[in-house]
C-alpha positions as semicolon CSV with decimal commas, in nm:
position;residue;x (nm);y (nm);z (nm)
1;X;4,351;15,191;6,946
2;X;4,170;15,005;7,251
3;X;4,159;14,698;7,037
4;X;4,521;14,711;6,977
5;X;4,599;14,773;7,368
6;X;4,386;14,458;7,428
7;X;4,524;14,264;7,141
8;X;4,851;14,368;7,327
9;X;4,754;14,267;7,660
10;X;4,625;13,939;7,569
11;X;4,914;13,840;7,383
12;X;5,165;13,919;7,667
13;X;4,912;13,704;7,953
14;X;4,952;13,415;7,665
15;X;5,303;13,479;7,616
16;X;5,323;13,433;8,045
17;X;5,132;13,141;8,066
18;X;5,297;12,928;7,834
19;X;5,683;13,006;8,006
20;X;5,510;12,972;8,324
21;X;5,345;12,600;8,222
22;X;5,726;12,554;8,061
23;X;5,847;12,608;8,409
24;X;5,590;12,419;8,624
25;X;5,604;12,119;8,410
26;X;5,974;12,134;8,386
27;X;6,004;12,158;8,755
28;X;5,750;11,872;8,806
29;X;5,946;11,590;8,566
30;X;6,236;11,693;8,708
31;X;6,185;11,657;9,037
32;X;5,976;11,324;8,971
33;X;6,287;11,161;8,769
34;X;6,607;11,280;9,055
35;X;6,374;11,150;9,312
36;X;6,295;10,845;9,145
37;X;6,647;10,753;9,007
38;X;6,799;10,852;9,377
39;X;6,982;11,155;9,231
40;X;6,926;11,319;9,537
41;X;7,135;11,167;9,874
42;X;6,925;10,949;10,106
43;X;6,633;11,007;9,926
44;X;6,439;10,708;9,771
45;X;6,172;10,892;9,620
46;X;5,952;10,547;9,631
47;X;5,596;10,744;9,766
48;X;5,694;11,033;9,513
49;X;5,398;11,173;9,272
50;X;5,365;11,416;8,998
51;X;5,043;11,521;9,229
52;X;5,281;11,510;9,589
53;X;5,522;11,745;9,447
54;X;5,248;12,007;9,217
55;X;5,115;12,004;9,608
56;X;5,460;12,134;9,743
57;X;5,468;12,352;9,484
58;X;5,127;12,531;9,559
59;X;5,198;12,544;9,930
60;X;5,476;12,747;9,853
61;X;5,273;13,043;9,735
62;X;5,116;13,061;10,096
63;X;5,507;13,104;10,218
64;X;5,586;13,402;9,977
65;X;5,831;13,643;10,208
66;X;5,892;13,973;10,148
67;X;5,734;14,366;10,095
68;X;5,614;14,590;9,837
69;X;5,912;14,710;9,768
70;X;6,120;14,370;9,672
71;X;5,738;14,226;9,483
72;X;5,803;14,585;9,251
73;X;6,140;14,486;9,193
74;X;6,054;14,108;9,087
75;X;5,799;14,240;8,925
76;X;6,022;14,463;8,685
77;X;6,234;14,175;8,648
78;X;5,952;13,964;8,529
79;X;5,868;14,202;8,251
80;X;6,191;14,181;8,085
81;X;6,203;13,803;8,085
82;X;5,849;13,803;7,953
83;X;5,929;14,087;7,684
84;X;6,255;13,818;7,550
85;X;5,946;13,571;7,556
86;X;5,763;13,746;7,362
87;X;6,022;13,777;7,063
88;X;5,929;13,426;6,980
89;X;5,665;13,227;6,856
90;X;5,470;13,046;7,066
91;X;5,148;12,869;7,098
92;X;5,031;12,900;6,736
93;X;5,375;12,995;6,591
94;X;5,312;13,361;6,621
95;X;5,508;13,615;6,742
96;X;5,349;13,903;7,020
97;X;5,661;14,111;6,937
98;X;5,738;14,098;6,568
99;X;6,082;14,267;6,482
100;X;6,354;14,297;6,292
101;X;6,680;14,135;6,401
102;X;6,480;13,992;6,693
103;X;6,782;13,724;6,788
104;X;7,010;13,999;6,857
105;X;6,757;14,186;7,059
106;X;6,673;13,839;7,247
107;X;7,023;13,826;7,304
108;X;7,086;14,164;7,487
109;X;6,775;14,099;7,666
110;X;6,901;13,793;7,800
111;X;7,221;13,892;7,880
112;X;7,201;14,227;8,050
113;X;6,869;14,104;8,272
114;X;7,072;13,957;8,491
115;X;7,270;14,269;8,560
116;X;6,954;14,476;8,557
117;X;6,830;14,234;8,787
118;X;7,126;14,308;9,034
119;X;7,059;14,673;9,021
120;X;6,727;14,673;9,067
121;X;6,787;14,410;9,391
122;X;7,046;14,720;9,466
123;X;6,760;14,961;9,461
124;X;6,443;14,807;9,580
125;X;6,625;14,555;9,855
126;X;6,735;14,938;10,042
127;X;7,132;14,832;9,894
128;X;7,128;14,504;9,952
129;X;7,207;14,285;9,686
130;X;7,171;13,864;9,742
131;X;7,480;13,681;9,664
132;X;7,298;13,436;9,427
133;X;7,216;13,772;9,203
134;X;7,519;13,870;9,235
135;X;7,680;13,583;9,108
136;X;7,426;13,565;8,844
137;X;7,479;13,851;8,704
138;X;7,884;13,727;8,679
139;X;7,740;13,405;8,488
140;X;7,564;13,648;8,249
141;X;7,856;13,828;8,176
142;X;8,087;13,492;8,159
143;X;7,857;13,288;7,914
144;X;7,844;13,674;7,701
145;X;8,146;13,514;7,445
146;X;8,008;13,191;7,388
147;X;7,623;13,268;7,331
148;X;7,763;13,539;7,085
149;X;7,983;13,276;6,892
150;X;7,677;13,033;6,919
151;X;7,426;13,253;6,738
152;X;7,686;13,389;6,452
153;X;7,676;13,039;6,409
154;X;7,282;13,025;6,427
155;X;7,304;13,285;6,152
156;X;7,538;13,109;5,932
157;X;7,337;12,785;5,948
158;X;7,014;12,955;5,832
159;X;7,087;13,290;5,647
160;X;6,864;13,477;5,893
161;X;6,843;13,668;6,238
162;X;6,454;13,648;6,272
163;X;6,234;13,422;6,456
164;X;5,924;13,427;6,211
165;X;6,202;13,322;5,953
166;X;6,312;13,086;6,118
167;X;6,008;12,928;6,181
168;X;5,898;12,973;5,804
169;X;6,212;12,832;5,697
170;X;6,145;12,550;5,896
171;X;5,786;12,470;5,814
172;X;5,964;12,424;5,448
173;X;6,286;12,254;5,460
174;X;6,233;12,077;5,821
175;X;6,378;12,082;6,112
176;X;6,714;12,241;6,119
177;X;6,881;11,976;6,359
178;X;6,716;11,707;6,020
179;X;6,855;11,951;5,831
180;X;7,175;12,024;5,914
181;X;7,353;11,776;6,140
182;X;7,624;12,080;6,285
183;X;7,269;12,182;6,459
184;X;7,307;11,925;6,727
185;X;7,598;11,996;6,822
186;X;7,495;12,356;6,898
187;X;7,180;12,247;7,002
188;X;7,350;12,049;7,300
189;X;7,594;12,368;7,342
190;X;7,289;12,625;7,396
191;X;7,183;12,373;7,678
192;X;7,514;12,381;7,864
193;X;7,516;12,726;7,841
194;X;7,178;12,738;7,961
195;X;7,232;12,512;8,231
196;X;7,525;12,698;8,359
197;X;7,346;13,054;8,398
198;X;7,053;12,930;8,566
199;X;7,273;12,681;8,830
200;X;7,114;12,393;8,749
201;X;7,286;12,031;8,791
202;X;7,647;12,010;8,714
203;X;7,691;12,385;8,785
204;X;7,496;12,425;9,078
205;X;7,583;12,599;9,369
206;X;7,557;12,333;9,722
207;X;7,783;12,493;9,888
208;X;7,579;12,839;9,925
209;X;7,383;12,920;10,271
210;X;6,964;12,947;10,152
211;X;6,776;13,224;10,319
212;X;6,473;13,052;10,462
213;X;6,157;13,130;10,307
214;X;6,069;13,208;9,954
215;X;6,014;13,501;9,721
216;X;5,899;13,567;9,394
217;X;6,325;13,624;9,339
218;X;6,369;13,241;9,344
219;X;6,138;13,200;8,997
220;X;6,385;13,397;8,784
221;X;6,610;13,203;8,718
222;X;6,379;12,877;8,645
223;X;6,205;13,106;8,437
224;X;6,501;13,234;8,191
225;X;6,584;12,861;8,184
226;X;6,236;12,826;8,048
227;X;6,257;13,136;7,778
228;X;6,588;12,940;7,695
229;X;6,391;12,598;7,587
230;X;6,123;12,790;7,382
231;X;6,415;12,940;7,201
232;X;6,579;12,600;7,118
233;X;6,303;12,475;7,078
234;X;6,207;12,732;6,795
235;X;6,530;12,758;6,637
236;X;6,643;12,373;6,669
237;X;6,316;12,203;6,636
238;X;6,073;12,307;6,427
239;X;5,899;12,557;6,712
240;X;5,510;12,458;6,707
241;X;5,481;12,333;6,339
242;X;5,160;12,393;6,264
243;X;4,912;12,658;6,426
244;X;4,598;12,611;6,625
245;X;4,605;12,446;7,036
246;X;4,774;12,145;6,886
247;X;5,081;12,311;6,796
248;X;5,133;12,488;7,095
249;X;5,073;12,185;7,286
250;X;5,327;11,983;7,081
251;X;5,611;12,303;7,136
252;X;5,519;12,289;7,462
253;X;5,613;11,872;7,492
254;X;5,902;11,992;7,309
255;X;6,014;12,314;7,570
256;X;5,985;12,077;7,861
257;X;6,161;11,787;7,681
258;X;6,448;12,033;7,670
259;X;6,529;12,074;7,970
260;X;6,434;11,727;8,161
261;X;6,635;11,570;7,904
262;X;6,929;11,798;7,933
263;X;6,938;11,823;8,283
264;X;6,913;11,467;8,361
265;X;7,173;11,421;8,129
266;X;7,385;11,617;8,323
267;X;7,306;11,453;8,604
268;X;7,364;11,161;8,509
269;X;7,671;11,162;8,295
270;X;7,839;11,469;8,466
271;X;7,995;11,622;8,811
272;X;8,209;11,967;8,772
273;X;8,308;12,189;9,081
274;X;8,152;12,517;9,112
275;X;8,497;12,656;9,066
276;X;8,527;12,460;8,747
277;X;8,213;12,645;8,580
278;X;8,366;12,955;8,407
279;X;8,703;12,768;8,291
280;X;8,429;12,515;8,157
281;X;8,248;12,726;7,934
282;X;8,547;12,960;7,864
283;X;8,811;12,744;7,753
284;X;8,645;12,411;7,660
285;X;8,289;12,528;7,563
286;X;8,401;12,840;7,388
287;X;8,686;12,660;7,129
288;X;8,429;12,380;7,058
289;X;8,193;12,659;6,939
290;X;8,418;12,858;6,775
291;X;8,467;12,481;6,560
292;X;8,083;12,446;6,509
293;X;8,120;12,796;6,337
294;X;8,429;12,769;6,094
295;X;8,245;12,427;5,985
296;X;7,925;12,568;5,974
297;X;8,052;12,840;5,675
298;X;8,302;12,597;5,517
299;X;8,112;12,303;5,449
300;X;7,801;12,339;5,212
301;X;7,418;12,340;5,264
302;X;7,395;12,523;5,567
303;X;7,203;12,824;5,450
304;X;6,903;12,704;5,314
């Protein structure tokens, strides 16, 4: 029993410390490549450096606002992200949280956090809830149609709803985007979606006033971003391919690829209004997806 508790334990601290590198090293690149290619207005970047910026970062823990009572409420908010985390495999290709129909429980997870994560603000905050939860919680709801539509399609691809058989069917037949070339397109459609519910690049939010400081509040949404790329990154690309430090360190090169890639992409290639988000992903990303899945069960070899 005390073995399994510790088995347990150890698997969820590995399960945080990979979404957390995800995040850090996702955050680092980032920043390193806007800076450098002058994404960012009046700002040349030219004495810019993977070490200046992991500095920032670290100083920023010595700024952490806040009481008890908002920490608890993070803190819940933490646990759910890490519990989606944990549906999937990870370093070595194994899974803390083995279960059946795990996509579909990834996806409630994913999609009702946010609104947990407004009522918990609700509670622990003494009924104040921040605007940027609030509107995250409508993003949630808004990208609901699409992500469902996107993992039918998932399904009909590979004949399964499980993230060990995924991987296994990968280790097999290959890579599902090698496999399949309808995976790309929904590979690229999981990172808009992606991008939109965690504000990043094309439908980020400049207009909104920042409350000075910073709070353990402002790593949840980087962080579902990150759960996001280790779930592409398992379904899309193979996940760690074979077990043992290497493999997690190749899904990790693989996590973080995700998201420089895509949101440097973005930046590069694409400007929408905030106003524009929803109609985006309702009426343009939603019919494109809806095509991805008709193809997906009419033409042959998808299910492998």
């Amino acid at each position: 029993m005390m073995e399994d508790i510790l088995s347990g334990a150890l698997g969820f601290f590995e399960v945080g410390a990979f979404v957390l590198l995800v995040m850090e090293l996702s955050a680092l690149l980032e920043e390193l490549f806007s800076v450098r290619a002058e994404l960012r207005k009046g700002f040349t970047g030219t004495k810019t450096s993977l070490i200046k910026i992991f500095s920032r970062h670290c100083l920023r823990l010595l700024r952490i606002e806040g009481g008890l009572r908002r920490h608890m409420g993070a803190g819940i908010k933490f646990a759910l992200i890490f519990v989606s985390a944990g549906l999937l495999p990870l370093w070595d290709g194994r899974v803390t949280l083995s279960v059946n129909h795990s996509l579909w429980i990834f996806l409630g997870i994913t999609l009702f956090g946010p609104v947990l994560h407004l009522v918990f603000a609700w509670l622990f905050n003494r009924g104040s809830g921040w605007p940027i939860v609030l509107t995250s919680a409508e993003r949630a709801i808004g990208s609901a149609t699409v992500l469902f539509i996107l993992s039918i399609t998932v399904v009909a691809m590979t004949g399964a709803d499980r993230f060990a058989d995924f991987q296994k069917s990968q280790e097999v037949h290959g890579w599902l985007v090698i496999r399949n070339p309808l995976a790309i397109p929904l590979l690229m459609a999981f990172s808009v979606v992606t991008l939109f519910s965690s504000f990043q690049t094309i439908f980020s939010r400049t207009g909104d006033e920042r409350e000075e400081g910073w709070s353990f509040d402002d790593l949840l949404l980087p962080l579902r971003r990150s759960v996001w790329s280790v779930f592409m990154a398992d379904v899309f690309l193979g996940g760690a391919d074979f077990s043992g430090l290497g493999g997690g360190g190749i899904l990790l090169v693989k996590c973080v690829s995700i998201n420089v890639f895509s949101a440097i992409g973005a930046h590069l290639f694409f400007q929408l209004r905030e106003d524009q988000a929803e109609s985006f992903i309702l009426w343009r990303l939603a019919p494109v997806s809806i095509l991805i899945l008709v193809l997906s069960l009419l033409l042959p070899g998808g299910v492998v």
